[in-house]
mmCIF file as gemmi writes it, N, C-alpha and C atoms, coordinates in Angstrom:
data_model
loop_
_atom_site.group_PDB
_atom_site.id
_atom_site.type_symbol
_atom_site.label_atom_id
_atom_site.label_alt_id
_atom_site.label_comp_id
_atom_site.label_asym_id
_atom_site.label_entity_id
_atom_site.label_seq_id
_atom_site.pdbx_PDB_ins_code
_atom_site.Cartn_x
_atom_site.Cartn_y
_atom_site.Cartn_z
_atom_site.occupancy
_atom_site.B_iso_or_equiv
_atom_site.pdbx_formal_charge
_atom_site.auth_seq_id
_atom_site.auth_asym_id
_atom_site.pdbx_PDB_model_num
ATOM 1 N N . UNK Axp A 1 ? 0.839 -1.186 0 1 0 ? 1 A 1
ATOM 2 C CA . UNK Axp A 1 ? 0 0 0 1 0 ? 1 A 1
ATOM 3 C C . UNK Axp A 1 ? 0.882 1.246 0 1 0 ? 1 A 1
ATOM 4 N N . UNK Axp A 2 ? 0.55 1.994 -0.832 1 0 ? 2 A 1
ATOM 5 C CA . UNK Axp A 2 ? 1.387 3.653 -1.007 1 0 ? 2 A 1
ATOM 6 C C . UNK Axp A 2 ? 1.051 4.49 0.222 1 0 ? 2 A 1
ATOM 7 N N . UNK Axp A 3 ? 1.958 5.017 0.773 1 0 ? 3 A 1
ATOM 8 C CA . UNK Axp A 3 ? 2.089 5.828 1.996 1 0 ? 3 A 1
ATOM 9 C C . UNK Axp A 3 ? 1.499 6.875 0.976 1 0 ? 3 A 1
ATOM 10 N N . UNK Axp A 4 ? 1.097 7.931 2.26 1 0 ? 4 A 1
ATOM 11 C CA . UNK Axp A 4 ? 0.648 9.862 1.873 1 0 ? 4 A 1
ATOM 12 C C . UNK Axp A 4 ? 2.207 10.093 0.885 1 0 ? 4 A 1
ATOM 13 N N . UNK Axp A 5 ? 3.447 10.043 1.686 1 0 ? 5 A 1
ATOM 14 C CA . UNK Axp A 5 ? 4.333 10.178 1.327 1 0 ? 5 A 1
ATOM 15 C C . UNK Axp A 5 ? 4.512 10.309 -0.262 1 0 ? 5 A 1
ATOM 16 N N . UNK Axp A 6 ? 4.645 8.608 -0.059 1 0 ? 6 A 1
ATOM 17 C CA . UNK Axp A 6 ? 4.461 8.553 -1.973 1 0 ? 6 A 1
ATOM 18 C C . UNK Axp A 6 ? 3.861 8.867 -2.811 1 0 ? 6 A 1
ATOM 19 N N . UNK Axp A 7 ? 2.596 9.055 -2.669 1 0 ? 7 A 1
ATOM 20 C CA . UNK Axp A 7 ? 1.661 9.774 -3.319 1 0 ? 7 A 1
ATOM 21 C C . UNK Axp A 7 ? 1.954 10.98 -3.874 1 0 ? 7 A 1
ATOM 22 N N . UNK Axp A 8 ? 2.25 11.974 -2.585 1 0 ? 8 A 1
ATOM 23 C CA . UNK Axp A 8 ? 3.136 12.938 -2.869 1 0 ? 8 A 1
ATOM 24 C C . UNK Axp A 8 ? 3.965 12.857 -3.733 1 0 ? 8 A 1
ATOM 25 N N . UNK Axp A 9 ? 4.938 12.31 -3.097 1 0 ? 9 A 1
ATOM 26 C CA . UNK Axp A 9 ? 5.83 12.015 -4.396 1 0 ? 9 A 1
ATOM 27 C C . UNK Axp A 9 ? 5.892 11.828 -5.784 1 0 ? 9 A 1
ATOM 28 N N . UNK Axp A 10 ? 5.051 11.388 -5.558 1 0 ? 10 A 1
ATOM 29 C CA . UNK Axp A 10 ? 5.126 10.5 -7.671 1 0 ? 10 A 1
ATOM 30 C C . UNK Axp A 10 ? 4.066 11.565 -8.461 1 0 ? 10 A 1
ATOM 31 N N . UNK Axp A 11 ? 3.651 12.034 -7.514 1 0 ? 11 A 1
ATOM 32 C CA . UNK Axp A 11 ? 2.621 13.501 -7.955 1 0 ? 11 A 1
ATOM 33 C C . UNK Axp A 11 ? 2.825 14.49 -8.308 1 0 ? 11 A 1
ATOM 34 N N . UNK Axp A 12 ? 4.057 14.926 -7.366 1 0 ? 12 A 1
ATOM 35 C CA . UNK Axp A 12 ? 5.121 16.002 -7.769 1 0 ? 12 A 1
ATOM 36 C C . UNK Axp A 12 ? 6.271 15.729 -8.549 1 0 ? 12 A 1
ATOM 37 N N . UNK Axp A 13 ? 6.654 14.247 -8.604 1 0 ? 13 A 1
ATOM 38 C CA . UNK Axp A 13 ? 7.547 14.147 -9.894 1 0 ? 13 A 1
ATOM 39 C C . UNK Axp A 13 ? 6.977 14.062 -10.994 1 0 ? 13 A 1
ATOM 40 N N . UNK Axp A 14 ? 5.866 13.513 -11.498 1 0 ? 14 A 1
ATOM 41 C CA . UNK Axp A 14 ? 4.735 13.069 -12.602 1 0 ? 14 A 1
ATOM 42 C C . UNK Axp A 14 ? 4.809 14.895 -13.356 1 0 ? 14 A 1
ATOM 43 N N . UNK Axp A 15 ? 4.168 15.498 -12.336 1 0 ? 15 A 1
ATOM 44 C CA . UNK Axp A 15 ? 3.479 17.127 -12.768 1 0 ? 15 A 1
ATOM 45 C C . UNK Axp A 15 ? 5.044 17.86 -12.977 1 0 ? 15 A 1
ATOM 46 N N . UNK Axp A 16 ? 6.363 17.336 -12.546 1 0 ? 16 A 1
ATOM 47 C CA . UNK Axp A 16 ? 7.48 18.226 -13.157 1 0 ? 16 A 1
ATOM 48 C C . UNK Axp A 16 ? 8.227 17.46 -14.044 1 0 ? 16 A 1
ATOM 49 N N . UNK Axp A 17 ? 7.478 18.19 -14.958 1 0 ? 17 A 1
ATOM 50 C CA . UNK Axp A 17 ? 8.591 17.267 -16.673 1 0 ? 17 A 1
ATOM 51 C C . UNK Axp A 17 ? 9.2 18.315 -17.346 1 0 ? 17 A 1
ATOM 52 N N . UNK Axp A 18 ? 9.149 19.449 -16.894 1 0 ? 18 A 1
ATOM 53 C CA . UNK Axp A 18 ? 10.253 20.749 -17.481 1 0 ? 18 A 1
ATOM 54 C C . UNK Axp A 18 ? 11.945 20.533 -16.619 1 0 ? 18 A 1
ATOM 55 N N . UNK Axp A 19 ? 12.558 20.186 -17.204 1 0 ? 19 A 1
ATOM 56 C CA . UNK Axp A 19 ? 13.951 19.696 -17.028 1 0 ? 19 A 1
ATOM 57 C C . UNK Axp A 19 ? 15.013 20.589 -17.255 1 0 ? 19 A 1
ATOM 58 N N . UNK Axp A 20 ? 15.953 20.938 -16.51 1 0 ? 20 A 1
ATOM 59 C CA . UNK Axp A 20 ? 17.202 21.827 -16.694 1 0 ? 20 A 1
ATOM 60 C C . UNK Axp A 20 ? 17.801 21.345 -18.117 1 0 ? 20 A 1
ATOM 61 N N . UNK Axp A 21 ? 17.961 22.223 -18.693 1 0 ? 21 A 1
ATOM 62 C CA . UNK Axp A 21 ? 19.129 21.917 -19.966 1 0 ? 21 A 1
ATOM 63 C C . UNK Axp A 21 ? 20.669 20.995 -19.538 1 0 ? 21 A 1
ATOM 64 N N . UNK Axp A 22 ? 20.599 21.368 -18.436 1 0 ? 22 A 1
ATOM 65 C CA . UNK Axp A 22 ? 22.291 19.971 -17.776 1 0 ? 22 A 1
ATOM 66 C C . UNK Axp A 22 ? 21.953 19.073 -17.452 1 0 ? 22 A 1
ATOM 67 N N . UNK Axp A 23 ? 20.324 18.934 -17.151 1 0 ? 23 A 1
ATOM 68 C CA . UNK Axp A 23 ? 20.36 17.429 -17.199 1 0 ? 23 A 1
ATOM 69 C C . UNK Axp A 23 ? 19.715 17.067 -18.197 1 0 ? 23 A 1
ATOM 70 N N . UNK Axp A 24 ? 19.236 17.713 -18.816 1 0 ? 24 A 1
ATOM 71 C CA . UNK Axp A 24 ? 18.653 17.027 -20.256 1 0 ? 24 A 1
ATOM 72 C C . UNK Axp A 24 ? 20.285 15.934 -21.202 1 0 ? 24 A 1
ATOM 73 N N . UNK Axp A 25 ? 21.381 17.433 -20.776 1 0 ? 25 A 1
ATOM 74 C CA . UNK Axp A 25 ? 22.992 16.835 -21.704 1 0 ? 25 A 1
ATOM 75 C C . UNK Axp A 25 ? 23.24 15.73 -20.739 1 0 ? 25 A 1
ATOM 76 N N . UNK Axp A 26 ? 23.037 15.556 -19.926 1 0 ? 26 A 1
ATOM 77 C CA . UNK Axp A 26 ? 23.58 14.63 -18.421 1 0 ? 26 A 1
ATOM 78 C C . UNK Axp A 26 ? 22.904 13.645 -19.459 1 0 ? 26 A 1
ATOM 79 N N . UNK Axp A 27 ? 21.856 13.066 -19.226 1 0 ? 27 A 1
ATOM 80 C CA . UNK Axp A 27 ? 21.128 12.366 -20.12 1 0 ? 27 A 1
ATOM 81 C C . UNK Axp A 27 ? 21.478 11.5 -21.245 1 0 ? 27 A 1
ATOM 82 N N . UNK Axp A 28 ? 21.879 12.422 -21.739 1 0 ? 28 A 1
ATOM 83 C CA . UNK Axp A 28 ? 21.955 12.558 -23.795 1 0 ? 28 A 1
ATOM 84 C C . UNK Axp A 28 ? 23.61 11.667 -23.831 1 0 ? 28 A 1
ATOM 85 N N . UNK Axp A 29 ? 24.16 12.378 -22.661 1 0 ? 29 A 1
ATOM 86 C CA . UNK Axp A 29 ? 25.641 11.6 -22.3 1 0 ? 29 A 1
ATOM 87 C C . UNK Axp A 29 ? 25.077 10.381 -21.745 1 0 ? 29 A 1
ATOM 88 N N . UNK Axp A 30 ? 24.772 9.857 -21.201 1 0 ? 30 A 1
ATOM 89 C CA . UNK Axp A 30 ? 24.813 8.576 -20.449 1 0 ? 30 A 1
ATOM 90 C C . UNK Axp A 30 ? 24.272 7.794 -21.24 1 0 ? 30 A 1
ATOM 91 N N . UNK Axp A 31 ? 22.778 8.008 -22.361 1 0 ? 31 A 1
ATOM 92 C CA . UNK Axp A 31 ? 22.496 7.076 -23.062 1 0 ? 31 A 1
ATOM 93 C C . UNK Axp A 31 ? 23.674 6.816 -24.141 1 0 ? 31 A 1
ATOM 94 N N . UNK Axp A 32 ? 24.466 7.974 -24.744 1 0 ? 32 A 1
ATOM 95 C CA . UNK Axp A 32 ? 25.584 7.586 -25.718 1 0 ? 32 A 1
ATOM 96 C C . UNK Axp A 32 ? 26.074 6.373 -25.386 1 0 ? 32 A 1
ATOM 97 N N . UNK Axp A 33 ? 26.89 6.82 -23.881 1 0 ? 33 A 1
ATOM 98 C CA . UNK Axp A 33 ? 27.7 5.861 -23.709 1 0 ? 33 A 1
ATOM 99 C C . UNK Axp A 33 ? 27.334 4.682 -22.976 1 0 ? 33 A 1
ATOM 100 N N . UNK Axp A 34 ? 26.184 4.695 -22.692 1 0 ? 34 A 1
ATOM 101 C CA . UNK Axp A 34 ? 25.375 3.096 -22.756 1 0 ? 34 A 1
ATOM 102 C C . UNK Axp A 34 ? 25.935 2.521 -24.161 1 0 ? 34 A 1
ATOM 103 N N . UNK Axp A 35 ? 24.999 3.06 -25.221 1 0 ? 35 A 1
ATOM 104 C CA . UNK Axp A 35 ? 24.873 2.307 -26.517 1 0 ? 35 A 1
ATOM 105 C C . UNK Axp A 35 ? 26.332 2.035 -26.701 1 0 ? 35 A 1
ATOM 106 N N . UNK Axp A 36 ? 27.375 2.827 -26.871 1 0 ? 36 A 1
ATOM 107 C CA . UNK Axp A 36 ? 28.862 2.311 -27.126 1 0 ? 36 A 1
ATOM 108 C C . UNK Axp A 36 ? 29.135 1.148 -26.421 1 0 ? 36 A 1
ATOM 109 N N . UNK Axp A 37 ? 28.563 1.222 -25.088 1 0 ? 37 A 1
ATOM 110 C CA . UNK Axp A 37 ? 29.274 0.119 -24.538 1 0 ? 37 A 1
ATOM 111 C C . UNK Axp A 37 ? 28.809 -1.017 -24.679 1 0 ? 37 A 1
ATOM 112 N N . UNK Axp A 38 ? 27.514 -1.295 -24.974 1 0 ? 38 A 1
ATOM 113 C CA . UNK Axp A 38 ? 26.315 -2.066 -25.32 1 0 ? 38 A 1
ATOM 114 C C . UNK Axp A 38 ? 26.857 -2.83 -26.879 1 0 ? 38 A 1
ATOM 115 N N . UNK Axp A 39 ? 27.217 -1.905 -27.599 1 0 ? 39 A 1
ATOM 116 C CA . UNK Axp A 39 ? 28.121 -2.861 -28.952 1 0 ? 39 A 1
ATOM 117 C C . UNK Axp A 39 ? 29.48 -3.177 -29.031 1 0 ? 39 A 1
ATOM 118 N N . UNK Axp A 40 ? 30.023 -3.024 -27.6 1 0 ? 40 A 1
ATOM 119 C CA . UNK Axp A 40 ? 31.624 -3.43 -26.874 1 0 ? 40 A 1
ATOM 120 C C . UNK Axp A 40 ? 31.323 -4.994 -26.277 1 0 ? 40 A 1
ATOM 121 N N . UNK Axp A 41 ? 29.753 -4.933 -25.475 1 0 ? 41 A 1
ATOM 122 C CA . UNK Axp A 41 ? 30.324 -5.802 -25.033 1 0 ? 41 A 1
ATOM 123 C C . UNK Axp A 41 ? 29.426 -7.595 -25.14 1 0 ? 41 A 1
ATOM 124 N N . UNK Axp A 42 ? 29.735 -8.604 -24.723 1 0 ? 42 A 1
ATOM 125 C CA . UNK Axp A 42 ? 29 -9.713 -24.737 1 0 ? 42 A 1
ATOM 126 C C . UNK Axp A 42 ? 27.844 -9.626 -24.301 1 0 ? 42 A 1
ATOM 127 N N . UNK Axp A 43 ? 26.953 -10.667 -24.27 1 0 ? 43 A 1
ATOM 128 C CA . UNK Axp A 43 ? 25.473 -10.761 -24.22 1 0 ? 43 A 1
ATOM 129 C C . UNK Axp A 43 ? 25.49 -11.232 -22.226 1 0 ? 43 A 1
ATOM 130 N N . UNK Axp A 44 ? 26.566 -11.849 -22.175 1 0 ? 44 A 1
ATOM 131 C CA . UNK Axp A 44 ? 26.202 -11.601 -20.181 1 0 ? 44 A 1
ATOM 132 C C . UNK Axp A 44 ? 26.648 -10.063 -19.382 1 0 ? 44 A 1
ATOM 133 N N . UNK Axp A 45 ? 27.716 -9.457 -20.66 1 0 ? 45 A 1
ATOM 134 C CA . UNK Axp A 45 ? 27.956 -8.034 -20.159 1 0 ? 45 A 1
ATOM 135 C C . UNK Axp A 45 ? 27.173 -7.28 -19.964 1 0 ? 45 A 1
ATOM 136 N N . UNK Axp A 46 ? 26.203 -7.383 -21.317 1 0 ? 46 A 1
ATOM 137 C CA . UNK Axp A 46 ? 25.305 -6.599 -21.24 1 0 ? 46 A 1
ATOM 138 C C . UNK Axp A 46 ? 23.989 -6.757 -20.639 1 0 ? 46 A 1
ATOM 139 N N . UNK Axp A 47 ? 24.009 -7.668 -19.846 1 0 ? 47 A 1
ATOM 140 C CA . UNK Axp A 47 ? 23.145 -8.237 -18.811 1 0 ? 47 A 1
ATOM 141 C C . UNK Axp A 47 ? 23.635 -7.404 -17.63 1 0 ? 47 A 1
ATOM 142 N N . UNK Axp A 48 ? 24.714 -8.008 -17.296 1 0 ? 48 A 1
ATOM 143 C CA . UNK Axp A 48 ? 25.268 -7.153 -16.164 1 0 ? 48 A 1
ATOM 144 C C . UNK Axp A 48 ? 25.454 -5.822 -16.147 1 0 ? 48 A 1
ATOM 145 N N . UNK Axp A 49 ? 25.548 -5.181 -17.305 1 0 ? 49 A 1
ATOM 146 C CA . UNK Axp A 49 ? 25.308 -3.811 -16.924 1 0 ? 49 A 1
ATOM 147 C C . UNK Axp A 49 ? 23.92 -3.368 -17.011 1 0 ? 49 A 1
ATOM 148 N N . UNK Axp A 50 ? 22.637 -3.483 -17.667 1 0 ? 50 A 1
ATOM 149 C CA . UNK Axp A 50 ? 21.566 -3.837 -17.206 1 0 ? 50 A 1
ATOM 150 C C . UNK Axp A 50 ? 21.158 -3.762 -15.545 1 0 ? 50 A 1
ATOM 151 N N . UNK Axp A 51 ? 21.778 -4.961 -15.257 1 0 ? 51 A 1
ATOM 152 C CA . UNK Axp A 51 ? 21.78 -5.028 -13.971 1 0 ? 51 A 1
ATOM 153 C C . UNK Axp A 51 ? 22.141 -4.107 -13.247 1 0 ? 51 A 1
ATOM 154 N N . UNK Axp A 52 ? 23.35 -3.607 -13.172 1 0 ? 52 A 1
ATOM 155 C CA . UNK Axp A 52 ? 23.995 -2.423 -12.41 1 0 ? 52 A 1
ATOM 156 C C . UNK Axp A 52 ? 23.159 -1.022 -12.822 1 0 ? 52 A 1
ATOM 157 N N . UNK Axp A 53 ? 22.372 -1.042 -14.282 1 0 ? 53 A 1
ATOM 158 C CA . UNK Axp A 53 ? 21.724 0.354 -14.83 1 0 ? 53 A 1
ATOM 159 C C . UNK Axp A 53 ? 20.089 0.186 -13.575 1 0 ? 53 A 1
ATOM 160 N N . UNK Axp A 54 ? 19.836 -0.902 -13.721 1 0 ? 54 A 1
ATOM 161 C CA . UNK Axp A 54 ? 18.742 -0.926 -12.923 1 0 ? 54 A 1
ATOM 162 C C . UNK Axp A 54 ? 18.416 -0.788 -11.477 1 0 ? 54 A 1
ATOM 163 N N . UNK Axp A 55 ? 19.694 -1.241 -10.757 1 0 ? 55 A 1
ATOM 164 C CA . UNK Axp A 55 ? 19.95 -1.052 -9.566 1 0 ? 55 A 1
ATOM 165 C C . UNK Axp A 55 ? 19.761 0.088 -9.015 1 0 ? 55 A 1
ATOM 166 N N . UNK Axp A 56 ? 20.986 0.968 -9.942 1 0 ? 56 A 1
ATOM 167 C CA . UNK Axp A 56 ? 21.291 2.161 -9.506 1 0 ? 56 A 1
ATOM 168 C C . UNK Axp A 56 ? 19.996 3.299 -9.511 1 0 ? 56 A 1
ATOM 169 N N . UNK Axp A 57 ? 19.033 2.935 -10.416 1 0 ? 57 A 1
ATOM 170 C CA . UNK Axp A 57 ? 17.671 3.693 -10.984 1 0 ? 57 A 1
ATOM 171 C C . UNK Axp A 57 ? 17.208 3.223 -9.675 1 0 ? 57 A 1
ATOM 172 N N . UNK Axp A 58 ? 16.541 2.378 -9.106 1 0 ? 58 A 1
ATOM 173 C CA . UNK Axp A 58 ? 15.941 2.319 -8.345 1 0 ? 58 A 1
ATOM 174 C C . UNK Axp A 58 ? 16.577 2.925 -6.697 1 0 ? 58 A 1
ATOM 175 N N . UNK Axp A 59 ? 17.571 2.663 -6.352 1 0 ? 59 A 1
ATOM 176 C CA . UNK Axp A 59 ? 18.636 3.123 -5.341 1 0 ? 59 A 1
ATOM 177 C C . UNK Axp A 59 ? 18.587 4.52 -5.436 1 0 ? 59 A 1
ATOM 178 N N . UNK Axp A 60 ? 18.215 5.325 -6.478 1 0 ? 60 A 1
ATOM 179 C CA . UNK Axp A 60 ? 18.349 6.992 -7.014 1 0 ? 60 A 1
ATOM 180 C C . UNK Axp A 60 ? 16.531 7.418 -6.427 1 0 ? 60 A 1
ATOM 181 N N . UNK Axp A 61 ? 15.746 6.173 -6.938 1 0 ? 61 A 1
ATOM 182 C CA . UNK Axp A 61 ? 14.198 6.387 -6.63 1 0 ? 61 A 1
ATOM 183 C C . UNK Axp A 61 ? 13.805 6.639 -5.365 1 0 ? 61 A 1
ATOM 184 N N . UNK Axp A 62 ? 14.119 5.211 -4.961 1 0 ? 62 A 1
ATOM 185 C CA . UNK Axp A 62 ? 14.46 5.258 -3.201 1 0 ? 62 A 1
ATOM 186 C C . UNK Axp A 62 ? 14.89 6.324 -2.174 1 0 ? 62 A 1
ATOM 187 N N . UNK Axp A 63 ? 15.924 6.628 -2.929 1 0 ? 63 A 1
ATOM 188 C CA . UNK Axp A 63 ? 16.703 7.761 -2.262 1 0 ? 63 A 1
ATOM 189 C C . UNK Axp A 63 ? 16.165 9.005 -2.311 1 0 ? 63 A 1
ATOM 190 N N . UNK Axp A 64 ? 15.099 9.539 -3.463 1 0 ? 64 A 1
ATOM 191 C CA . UNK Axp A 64 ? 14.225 10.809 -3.555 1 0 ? 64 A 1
ATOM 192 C C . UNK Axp A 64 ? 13.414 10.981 -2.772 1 0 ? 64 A 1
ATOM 193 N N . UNK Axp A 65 ? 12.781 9.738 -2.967 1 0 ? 65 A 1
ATOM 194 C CA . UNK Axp A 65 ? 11.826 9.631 -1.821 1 0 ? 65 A 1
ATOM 195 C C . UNK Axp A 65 ? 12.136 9.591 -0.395 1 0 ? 65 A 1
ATOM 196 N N . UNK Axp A 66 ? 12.997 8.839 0.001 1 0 ? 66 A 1
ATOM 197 C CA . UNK Axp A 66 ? 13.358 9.301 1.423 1 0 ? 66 A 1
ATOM 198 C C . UNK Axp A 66 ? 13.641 10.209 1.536 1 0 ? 66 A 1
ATOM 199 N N . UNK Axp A 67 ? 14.238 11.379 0.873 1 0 ? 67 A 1
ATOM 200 C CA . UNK Axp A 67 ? 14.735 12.778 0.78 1 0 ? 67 A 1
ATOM 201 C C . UNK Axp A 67 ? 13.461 13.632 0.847 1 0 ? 67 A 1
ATOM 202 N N . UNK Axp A 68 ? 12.59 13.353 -0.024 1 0 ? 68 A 1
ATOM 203 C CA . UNK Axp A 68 ? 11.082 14.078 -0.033 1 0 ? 68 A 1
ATOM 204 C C . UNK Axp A 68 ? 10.489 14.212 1.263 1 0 ? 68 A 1
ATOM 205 N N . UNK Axp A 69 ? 10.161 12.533 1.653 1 0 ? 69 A 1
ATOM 206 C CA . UNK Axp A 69 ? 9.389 12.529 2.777 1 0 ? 69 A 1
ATOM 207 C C . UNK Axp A 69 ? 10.069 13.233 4.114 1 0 ? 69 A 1
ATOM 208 N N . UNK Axp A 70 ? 11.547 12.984 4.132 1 0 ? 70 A 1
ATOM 209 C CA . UNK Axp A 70 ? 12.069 13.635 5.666 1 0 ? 70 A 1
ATOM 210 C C . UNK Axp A 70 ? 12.173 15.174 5.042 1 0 ? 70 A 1
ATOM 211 N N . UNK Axp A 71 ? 12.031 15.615 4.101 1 0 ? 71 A 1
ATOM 212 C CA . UNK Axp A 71 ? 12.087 17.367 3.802 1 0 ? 71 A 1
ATOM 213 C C . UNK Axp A 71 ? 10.463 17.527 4.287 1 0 ? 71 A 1
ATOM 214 N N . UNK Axp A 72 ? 9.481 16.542 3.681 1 0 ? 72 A 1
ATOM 215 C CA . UNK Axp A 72 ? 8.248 17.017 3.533 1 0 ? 72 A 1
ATOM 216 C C . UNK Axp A 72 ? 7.815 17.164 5.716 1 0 ? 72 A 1
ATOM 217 N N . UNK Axp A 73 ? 8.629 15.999 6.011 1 0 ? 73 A 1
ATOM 218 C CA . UNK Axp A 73 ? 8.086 16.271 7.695 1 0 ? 73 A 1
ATOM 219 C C . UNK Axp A 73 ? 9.209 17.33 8.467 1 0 ? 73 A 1
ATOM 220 N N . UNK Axp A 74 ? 9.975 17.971 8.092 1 0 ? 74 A 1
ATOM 221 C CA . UNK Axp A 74 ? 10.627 18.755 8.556 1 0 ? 74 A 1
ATOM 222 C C . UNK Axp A 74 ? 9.659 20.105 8.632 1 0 ? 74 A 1
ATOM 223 N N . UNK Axp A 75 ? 8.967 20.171 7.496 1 0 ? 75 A 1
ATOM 224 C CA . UNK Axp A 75 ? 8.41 21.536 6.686 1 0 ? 75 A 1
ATOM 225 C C . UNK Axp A 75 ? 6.892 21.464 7.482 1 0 ? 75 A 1
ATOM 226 N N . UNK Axp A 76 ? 7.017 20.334 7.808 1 0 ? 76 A 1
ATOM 227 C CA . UNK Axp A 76 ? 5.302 20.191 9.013 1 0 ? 76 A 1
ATOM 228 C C . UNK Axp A 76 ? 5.698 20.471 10.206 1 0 ? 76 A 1
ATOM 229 N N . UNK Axp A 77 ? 7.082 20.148 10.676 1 0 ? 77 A 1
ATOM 230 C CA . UNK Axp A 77 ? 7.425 20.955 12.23 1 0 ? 77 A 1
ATOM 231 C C . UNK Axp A 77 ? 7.293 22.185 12.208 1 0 ? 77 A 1
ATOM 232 N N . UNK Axp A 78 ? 8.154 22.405 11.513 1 0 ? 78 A 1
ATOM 233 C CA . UNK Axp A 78 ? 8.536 24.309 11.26 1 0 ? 78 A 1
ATOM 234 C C . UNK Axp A 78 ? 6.669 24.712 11.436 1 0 ? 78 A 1
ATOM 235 N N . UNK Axp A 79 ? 5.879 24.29 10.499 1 0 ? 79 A 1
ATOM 236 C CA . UNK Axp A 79 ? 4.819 24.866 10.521 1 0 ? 79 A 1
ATOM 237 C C . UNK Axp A 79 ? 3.914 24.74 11.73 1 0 ? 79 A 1
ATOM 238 N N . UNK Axp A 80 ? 4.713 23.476 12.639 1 0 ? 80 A 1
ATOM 239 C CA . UNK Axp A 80 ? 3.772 23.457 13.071 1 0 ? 80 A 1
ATOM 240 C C . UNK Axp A 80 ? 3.991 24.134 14.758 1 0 ? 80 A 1
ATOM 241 N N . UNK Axp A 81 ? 5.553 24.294 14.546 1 0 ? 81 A 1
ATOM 242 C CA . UNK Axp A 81 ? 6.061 24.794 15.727 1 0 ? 81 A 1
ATOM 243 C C . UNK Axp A 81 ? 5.815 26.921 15.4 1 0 ? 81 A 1
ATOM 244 N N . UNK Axp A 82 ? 5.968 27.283 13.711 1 0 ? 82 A 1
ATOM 245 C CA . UNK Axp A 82 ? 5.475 28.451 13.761 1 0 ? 82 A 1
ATOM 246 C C . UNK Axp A 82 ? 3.926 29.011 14.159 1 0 ? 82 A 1
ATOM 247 N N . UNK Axp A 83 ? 3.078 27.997 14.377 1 0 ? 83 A 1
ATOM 248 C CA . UNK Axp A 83 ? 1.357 28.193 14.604 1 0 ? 83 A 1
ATOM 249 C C . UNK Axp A 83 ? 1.334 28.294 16.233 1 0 ? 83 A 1
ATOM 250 N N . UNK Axp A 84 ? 2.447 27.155 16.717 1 0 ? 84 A 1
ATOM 251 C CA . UNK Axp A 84 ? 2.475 27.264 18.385 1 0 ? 84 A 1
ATOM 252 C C . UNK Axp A 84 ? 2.916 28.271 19.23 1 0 ? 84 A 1
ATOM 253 N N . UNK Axp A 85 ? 3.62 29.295 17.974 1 0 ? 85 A 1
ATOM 254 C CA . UNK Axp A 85 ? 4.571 29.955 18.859 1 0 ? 85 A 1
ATOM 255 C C . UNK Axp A 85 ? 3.672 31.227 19.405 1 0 ? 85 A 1
């Protein structure tokens, strides 16, 4: 079951698809040099890097989200310690 959290989350990443121009090139670089390496290397290489491409995507996902949610409850103290004061 999806926490409030996530919800959040995937709500506010979904609704922001306007992207910095450095990471658009960030991008544009990493798929290059996927494909180069992708016709370098064998069919278990390219499994394994697969593997390591997928890992790391999800480990990056993970990691937003924990970043979101402890920013998003920080930003409920503050508010909620500015209403008490």
């Amino acid at each position: 079951m999806e926490s409030i959290f996530e919800s959040l989350f995937y709500e506010y990443s979904i609704e922001r698809k306007i992207r910095s121009e450095y990471i658009k090139k960030l991008e544009e670089e990493i798929e290059a040099s996927n494909k180069r390496l992708k016709k370098r290397f064998s069919k278990q290489q390219k499994s394994l890097l697969l593997d390591i491409i997928d890992a790391k995507d999800s480990n990056r996902g993970e990691t937003n989200l924990e970043s979101f949610t402890a920013g998003f409850k920080i930003g409920l103290k503050i508010g909620y310690e500015a209403n008490n004061s």
